[in-house]
C-alpha positions in Angstrom: 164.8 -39.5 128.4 162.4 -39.8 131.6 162.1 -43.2 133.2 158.7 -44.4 134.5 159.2 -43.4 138.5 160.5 -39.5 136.5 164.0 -39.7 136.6 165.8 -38.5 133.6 168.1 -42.0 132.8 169.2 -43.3 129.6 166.9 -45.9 129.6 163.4 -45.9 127.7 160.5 -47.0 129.0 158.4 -49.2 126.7 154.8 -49.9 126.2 152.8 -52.7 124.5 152.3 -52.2 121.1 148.6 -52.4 120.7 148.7 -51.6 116.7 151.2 -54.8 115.9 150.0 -57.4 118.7 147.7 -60.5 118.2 145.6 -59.5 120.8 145.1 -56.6 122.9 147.3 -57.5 125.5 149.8 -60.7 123.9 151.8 -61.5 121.3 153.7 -64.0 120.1 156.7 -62.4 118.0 159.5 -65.5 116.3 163.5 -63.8 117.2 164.7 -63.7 113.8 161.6 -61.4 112.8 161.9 -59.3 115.6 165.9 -58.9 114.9 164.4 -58.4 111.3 162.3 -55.7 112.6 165.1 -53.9 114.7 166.4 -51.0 112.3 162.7 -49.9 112.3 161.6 -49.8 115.9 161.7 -46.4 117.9 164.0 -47.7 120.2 167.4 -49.7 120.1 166.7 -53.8 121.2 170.5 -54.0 121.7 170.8 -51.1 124.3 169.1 -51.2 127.8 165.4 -50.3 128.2 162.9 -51.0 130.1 159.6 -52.8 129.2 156.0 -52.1 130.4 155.3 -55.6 130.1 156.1 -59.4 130.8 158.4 -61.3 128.3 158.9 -65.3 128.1 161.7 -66.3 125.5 162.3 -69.8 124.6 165.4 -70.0 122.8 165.3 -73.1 120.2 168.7 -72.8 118.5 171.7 -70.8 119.3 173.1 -68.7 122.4 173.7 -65.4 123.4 174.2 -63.2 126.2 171.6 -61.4 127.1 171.8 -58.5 129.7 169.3 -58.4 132.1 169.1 -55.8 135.4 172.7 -55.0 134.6 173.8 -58.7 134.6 175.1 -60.5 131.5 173.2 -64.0 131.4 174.6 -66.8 129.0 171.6 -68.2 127.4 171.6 -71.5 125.3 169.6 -73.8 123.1 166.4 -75.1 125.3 166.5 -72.0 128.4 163.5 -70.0 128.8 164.2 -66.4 129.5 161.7 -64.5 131.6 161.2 -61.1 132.0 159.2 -59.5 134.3 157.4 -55.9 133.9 159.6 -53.0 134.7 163.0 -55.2 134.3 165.7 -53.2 132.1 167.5 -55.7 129.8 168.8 -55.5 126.2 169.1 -58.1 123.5 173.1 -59.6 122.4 173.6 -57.9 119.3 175.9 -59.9 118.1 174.7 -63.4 118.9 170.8 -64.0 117.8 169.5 -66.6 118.3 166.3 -68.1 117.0 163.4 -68.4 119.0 160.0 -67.6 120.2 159.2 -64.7 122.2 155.4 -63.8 124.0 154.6 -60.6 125.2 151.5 -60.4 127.8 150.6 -57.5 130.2 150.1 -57.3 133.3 145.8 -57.1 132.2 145.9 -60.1 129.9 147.4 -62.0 133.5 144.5 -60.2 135.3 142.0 -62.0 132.6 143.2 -65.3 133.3 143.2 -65.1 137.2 139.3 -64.3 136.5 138.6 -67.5 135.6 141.4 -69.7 136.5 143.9 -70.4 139.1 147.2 -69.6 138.9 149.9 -70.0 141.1 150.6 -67.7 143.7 154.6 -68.2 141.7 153.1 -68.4 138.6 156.0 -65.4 137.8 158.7 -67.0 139.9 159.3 -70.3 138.5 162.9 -69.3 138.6 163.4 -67.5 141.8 165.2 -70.9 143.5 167.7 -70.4 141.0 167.9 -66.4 141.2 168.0 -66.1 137.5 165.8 -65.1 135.2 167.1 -68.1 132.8 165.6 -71.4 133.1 166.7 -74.5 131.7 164.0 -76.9 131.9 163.6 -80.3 131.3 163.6 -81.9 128.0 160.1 -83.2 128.9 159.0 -80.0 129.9 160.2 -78.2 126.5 158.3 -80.6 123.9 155.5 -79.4 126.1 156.0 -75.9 125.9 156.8 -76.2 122.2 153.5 -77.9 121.3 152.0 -75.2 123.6 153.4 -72.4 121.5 152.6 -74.0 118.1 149.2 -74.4 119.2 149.3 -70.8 120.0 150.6 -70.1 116.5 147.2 -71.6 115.2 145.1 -69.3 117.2 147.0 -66.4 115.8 146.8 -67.8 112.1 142.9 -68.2 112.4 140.4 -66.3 110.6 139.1 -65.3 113.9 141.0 -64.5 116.8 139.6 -67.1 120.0 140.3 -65.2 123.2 139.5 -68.0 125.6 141.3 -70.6 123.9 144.3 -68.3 123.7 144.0 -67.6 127.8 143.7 -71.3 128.7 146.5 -72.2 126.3 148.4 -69.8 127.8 147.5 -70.6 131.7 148.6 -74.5 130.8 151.8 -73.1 129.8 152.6 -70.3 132.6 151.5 -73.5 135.3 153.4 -76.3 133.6 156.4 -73.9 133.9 156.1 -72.6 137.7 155.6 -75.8 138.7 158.2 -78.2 136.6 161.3 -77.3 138.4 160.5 -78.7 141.9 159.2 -75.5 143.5 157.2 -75.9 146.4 153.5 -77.0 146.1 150.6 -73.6 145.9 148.4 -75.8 148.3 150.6 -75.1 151.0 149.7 -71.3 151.4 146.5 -70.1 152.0 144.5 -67.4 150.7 144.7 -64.9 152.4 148.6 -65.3 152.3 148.4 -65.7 148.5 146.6 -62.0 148.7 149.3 -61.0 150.7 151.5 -61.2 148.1 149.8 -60.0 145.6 149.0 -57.3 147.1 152.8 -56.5 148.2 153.9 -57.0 144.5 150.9 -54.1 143.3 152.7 -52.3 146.1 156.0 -52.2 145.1 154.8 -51.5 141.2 152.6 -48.5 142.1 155.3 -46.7 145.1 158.9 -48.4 144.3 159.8 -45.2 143.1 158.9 -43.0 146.9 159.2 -46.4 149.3 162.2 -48.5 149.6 162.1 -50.4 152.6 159.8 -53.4 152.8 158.7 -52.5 156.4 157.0 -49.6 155.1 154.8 -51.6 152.6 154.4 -54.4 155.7 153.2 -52.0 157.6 150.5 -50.3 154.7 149.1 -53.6 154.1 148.5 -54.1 158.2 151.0 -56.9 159.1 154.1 -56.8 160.8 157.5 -57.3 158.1 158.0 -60.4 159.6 154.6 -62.0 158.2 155.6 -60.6 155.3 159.0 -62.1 155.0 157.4 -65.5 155.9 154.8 -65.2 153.6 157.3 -63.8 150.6 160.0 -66.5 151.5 157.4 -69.5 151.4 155.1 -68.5 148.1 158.1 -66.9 146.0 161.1 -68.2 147.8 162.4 -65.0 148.1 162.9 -62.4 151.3 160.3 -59.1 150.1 163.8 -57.1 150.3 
């Protein structure tokens, strides 16, 4: 098996499936049909691989463990689970939960920065707690549950509403980035935000050749200290 930077691993890399999704680039897939769907799929859910695209998992009933960049998280009833692109993780076969899962690339995130806002940590609600599962507050999970049913009716419909699905969809990515007390977007400005954006494309295109975070400081034309800063105060995280 060849990972994505060409290494020969025993990990599979895996892309979107186009031919099954409710849209080009998201989907919205319940556990216990996907766990359904498991004996069929061209690669093994319960065994490491890694996934061309973004994942947020709401668990509503049950726990598992669920292995993530080598790490075994405990997940229960109410966390959210998210998964970034490029993240290696595997499902608990033996504890399966039920739950909701959506799939969006890294384009259908690109069509909503077009025309809205997002925050700069719109992908890093979590990063205070450096796990990728989130418990939020009971508050915050009616929200995202009437979020998600909504989202259900746009699937259902007899014609698929793009825009409706993308603002839905924003509400829900903001509500969650910003319900855990992370620090306030307005403090950073733009040209800082596109710092970091632009670091994160970086990394995604060269992570494979270029370890050390000077060298990307120093492609984008600051010094790693401005980078650091910048990294530490939008994504509470140091770029290493």
């Amino acid at each position: 098996m060849t990972d994505v930077d060409g290494t020969r691993i025993g990990v599979p890399s895996i892309e979107f499936n186009t031919d099954v999704a409710l849209s080009k680039n998201f989907d919205i897939v319940e556990l216990e049909t996907l766990f359904d769907r498991a004996p069929s799929l061209e690669f093994d859910l319960f065994s490491p691989y890694r996934a061309q695209f973004h994942h947020l998992i709401f668990i509503s009933k049950g726990s598992c463990s669920h292995f993530i960049d080598f790490v075994h998280h405990r997940c229960a009833e109410g966390n959210v689970i998210l998964l970034t692109k490029n993240q290696i993780h595997a499902f608990d076969k033996v504890n399966r939960p039920a739950g909701t899962m959506l799939l969006f690339t890294s384009d259908f995130l690109d069509s909503i920065s077009a025309n809205v806002r997002l925050p700069a940590n719109v992908l890093n609600f979590n990063s205070y707690e450096k796990s990728p599962v989130y418990a939020p507050s009971p508050q915050l999970t009616s929200y995202c549950e009437l979020v998600i049913n909504e989202l259900r009716q746009i699937e259902s419909g007899a014609v698929l509403n793009e825009l409706s699905l993308r603002l839905l969809f924003a509400t829900l990515l903001i509500k969650l980035s910003t319900g855990n007390g992370m620090p306030g977007d307005a403090s950073t400005n733009d040209v800082d935000r596109k710092h970091v954006n632009r670091f994160m494309a970086l990394i995604e295109q060269d992570y494979s050749t270029a370890k050390d975070a000077s060298v990307y400081a120093e492609f984008m034309g600051i010094t790693y200290k401005t980078l650091n800063r910048i990294c530490r105060q939008i994504v509470g995280m140091s770029p290493k």
